[in-house]
C-alpha positions in Angstrom: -9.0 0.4 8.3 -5.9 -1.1 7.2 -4.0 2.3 5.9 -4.6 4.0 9.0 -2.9 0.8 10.8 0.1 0.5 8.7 0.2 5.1 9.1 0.6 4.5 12.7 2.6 2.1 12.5 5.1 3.9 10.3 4.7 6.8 12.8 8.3 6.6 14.6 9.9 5.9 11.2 8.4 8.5 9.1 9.5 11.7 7.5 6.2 12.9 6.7 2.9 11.3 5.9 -0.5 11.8 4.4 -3.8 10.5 4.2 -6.8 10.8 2.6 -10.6 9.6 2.9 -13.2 9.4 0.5 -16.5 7.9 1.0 -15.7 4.6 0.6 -12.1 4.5 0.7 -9.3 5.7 1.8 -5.1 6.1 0.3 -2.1 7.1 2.3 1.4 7.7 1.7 4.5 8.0 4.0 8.0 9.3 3.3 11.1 7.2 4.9 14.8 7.7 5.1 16.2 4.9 2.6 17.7 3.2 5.3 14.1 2.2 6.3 12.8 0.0 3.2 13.3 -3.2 4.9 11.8 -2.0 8.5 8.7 -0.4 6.1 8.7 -3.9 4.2 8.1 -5.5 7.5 5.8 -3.2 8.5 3.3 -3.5 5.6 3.7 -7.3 5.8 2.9 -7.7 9.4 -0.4 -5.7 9.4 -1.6 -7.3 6.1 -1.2 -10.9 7.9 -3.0 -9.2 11.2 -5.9 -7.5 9.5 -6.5 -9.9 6.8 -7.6 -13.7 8.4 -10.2 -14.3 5.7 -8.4 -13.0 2.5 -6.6 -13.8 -0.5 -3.1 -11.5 -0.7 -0.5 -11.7 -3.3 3.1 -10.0 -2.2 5.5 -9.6 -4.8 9.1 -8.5 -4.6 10.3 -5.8 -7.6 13.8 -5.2 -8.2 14.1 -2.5 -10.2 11.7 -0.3 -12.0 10.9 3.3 -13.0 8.8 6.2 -12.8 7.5 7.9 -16.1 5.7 11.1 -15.3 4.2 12.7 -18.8 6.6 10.1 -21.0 9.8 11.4 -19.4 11.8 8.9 -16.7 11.7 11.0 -13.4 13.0 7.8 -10.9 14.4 5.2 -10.8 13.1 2.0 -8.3 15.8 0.8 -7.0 13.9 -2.1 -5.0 10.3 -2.3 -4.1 7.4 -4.6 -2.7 4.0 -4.9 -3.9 1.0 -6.5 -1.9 -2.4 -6.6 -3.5 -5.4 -7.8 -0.9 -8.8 -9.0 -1.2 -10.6 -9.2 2.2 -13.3 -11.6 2.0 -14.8 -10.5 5.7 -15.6 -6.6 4.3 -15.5 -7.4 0.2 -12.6 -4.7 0.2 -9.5 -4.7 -2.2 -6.1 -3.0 -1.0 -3.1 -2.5 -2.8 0.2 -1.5 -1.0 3.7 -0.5 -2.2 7.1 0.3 -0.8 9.8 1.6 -3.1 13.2 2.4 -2.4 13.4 5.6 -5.0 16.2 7.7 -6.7 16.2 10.8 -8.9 20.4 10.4 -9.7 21.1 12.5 -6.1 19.8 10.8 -3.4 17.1 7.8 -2.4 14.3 7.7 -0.4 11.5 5.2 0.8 8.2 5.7 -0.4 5.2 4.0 0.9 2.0 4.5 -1.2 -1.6 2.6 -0.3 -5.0 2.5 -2.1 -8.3 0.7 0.3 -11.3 0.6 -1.2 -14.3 -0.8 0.6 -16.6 -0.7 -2.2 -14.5 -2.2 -5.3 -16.9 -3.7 -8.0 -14.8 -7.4 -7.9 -17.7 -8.4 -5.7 -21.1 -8.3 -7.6 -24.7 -6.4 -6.1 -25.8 -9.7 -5.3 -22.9 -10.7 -3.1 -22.8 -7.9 -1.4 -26.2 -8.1 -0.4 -25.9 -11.6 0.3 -23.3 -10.7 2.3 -25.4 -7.7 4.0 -28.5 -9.5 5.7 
């Protein structure tokens, strides 16, 4: 699966990481010195063009933003990238995101990703279509 992938990937640049597997999907996150946005960027780019040869994907760019944890401002986003991923070979969705975060004191990359292989945006019928 594509999370897995970009984990390993991120191996050699990575503070710490996590991952998590459900029964149809899976998340991960990564921690990354700030100095690694751009290598983490590439990163999440590259394996999104490798896994993905039947797909539609929309990467955005966000330059600035912040986090609102229970209606108080926790971080800023100091740059970020979004990808969002539809994989017409396995009817699965992905969403990625690197952000470049700071709480006032210091900044820090932050890789979060979300694959599920049994998103509703296909219909039964599809599926099954899809499946004999």
């Amino acid at each position: 699966m594509l999370v897995e992938a970009i984990l390993e990937a991120l191996d050699h640049l990575a503070e710490s990481k996590r991952i998590e597997v459900g029964d149809e999907c899976v998340v991960g996150s990564a921690l990354l010195p700030e100095a690694r946005f751009e290598e983490a960027v590439a990163v999440l780019t590259s394996k999104v063009r490798e896994s993905l040869p039947h797909g539609e994907v929309i990467l955005c760019r966000i330059r600035e933003g912040r986090v609102v944890d229970m209606g108080a401002e926790s971080l800023k986003v100091a740059d970020g990238f979004y990808a969002e991923g539809y994989d017409y070979d396995n009817l699965s969705v992905f969403h990625l995101r690197a952000y470049l975060l700071t709480d006032g004191k210091r900044r820090w990359t932050a890789v979060y990703m979300d694959e599920n292989s049994r998103t509703p945006w296909w219909p039964p019928e599809e599926r099954s279509r899809r499946n004999t």
